[in-house]
C-alpha positions as CSV (number, residue, x, y, z in Angstrom):
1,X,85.8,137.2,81.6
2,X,86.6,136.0,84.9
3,X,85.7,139.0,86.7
4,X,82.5,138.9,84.5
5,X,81.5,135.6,86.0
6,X,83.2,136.3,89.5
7,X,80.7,139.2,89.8
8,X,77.8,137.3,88.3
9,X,78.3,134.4,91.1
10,X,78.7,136.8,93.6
11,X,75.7,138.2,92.7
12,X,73.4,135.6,92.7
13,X,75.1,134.3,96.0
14,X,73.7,138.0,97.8
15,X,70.8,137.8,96.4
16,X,68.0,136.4,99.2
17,X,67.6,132.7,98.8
18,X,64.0,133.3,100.3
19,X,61.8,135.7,99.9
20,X,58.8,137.0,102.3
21,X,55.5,137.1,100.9
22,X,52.5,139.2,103.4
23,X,49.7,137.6,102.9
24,X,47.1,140.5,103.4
25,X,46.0,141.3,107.0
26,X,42.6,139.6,106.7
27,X,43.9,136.3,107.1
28,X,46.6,137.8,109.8
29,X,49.2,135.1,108.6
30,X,52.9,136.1,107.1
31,X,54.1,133.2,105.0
32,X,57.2,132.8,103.4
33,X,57.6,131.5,99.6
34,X,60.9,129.8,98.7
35,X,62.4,131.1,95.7
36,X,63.5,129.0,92.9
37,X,67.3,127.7,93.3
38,X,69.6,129.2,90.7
39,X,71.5,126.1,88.9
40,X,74.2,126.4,87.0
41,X,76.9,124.0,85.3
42,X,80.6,123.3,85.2
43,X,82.9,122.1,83.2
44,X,86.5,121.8,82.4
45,X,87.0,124.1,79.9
46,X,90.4,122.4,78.4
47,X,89.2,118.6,79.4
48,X,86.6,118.8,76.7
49,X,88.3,120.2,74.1
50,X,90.9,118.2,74.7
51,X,88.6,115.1,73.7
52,X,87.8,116.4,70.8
53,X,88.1,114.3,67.4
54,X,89.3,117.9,66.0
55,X,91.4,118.7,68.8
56,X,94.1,116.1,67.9
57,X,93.7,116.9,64.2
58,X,94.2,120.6,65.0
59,X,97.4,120.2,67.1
60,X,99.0,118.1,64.6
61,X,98.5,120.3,61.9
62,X,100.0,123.0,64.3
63,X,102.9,120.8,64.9
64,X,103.5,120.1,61.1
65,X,102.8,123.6,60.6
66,X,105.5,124.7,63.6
67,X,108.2,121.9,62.1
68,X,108.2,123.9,59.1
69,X,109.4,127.1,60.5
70,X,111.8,125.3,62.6
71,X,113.0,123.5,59.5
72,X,113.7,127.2,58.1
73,X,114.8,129.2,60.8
74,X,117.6,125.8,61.1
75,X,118.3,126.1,57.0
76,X,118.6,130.2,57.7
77,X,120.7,129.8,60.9
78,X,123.3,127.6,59.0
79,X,123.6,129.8,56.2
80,X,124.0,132.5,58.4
81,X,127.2,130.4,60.4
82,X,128.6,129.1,57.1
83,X,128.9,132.8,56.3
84,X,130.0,134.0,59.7
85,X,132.7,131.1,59.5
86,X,134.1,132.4,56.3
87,X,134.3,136.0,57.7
88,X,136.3,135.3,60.1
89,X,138.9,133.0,58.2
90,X,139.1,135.8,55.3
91,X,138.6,139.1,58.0
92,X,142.8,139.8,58.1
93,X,143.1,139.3,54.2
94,X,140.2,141.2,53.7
95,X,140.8,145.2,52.7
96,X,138.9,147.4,55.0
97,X,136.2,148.3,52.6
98,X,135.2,144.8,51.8
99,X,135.5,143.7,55.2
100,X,133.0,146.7,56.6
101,X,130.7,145.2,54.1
102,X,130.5,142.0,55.1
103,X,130.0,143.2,57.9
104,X,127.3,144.8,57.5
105,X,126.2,142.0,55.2
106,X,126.5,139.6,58.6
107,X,124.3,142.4,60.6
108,X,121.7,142.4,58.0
109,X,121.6,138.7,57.8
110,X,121.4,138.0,62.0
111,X,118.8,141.2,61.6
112,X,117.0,139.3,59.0
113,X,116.8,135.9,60.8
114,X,115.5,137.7,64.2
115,X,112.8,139.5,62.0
116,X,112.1,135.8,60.8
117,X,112.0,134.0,64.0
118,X,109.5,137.1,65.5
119,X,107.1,136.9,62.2
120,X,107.4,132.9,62.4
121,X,106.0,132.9,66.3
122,X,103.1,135.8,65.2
123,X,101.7,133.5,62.3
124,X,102.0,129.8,64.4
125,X,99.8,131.5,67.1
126,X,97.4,133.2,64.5
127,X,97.4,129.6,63.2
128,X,96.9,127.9,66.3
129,X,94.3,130.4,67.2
130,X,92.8,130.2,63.6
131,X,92.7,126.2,64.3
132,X,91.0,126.3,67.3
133,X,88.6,129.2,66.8
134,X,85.5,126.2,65.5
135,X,86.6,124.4,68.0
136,X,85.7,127.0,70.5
137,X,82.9,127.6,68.1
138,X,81.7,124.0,68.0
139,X,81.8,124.1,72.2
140,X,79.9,127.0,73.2
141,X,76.8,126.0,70.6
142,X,77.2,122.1,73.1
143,X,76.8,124.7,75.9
144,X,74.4,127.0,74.9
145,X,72.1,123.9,73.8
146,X,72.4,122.2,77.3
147,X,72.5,125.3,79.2
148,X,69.2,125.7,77.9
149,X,67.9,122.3,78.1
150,X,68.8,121.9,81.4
151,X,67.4,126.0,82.8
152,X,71.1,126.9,83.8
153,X,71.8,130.4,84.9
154,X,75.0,130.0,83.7
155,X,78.5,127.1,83.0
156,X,81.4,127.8,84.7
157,X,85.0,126.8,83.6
158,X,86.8,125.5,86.2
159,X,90.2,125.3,85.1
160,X,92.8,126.3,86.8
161,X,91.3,126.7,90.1
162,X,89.0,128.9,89.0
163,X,86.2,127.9,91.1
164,X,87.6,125.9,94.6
165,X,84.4,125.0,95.4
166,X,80.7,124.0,93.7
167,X,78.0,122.8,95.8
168,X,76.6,119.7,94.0
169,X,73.1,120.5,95.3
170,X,73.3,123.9,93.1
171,X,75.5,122.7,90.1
172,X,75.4,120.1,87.9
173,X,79.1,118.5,86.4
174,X,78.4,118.7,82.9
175,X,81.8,117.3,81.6
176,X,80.2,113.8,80.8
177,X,77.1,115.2,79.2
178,X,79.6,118.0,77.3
179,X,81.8,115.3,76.0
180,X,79.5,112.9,75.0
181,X,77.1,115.2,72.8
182,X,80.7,116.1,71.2
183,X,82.1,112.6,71.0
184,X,79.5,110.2,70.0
């Protein structure tokens, strides 16, 4: 995506900011025509959303959500040491049969809990992304509109130093226009 618009600015950056127009030789006059100035917008991606009504509602579900699994992974872990703890008190008493299968019963349970901890972090990111995704939704519609409204070429996000610099006669901060057509 950033190579996308990367190319796109560069792009429109070559391209001649003035073009020559011959007026026919009858007249015996070259003239030249300006073109018209390609605008564009910029925001901070992550400072708007971040202003969001939703946003906060979002992220605390997440955080509920993220609790939950920590809450069980904690309940699975002490299981897992109560067990552990026992082992090794009963482990010289223990016959070698039932000690190889506890064992293997410790294995399975530590194999268990990573599996658990793995699946845990896949579904709180499918849920954060899940979350989010009208949020994103929600944005890009703000953009499109006013992007539109105002004849921009394009919106740049300029989070995290994507963009060092804009010239303000060419680009137009839209992060106060963004965030108060999301935020009335």
């Amino acid at each position: 995506m950033k190579r996308l618009l990367l190319a796109l600015f560069a792009a429109v950056m070559l391209t001649p900011s003035e073009a020559q127009t011959v007026v026919p030789a009858s007249e015996g006059v070259a003239t030249q025509s300006a073109a018209p100035i390609l605008m564009f917008g910029y925001i901070s991606y992550q400072g708007v959303l971040t202003s969001m009504p939703e946003y906060t509602v979002a992220q605390e579900n997440i955080k509920r959500l993220k609790a939950k699994y920590e809450e069980e992974a904690q309940r699975v872990e002490k299981d897992f040491n109560a067990k552990y703890e026992s082992f090794l008190e009963g482990q010289r008493d223990f016959p070698k049969s039932i000690l190889e299968k506890r064992q293997m019963e410790l294995q399975e349970l530590m194999t268990k809990n990573i599996a658990f901890k793995e699946e845990s972090k896949r579904l709180l990111e499918m849920a954060e992304r899940d979350a989010m995704s009208p949020l994103y939704d929600t944005l890009n519609a703000v953009l499109k509109m006013i992007a539109e409204d105002k004849k921009l070429a394009f919106i740049i996000n300029t989070d995290n130093n994507a963009c060092p610099y804009i010239n303000p006669a060419q680009g137009i901060d839209l992060n106060d226009l963004v965030k108060a057509t999301l935020c009335p």
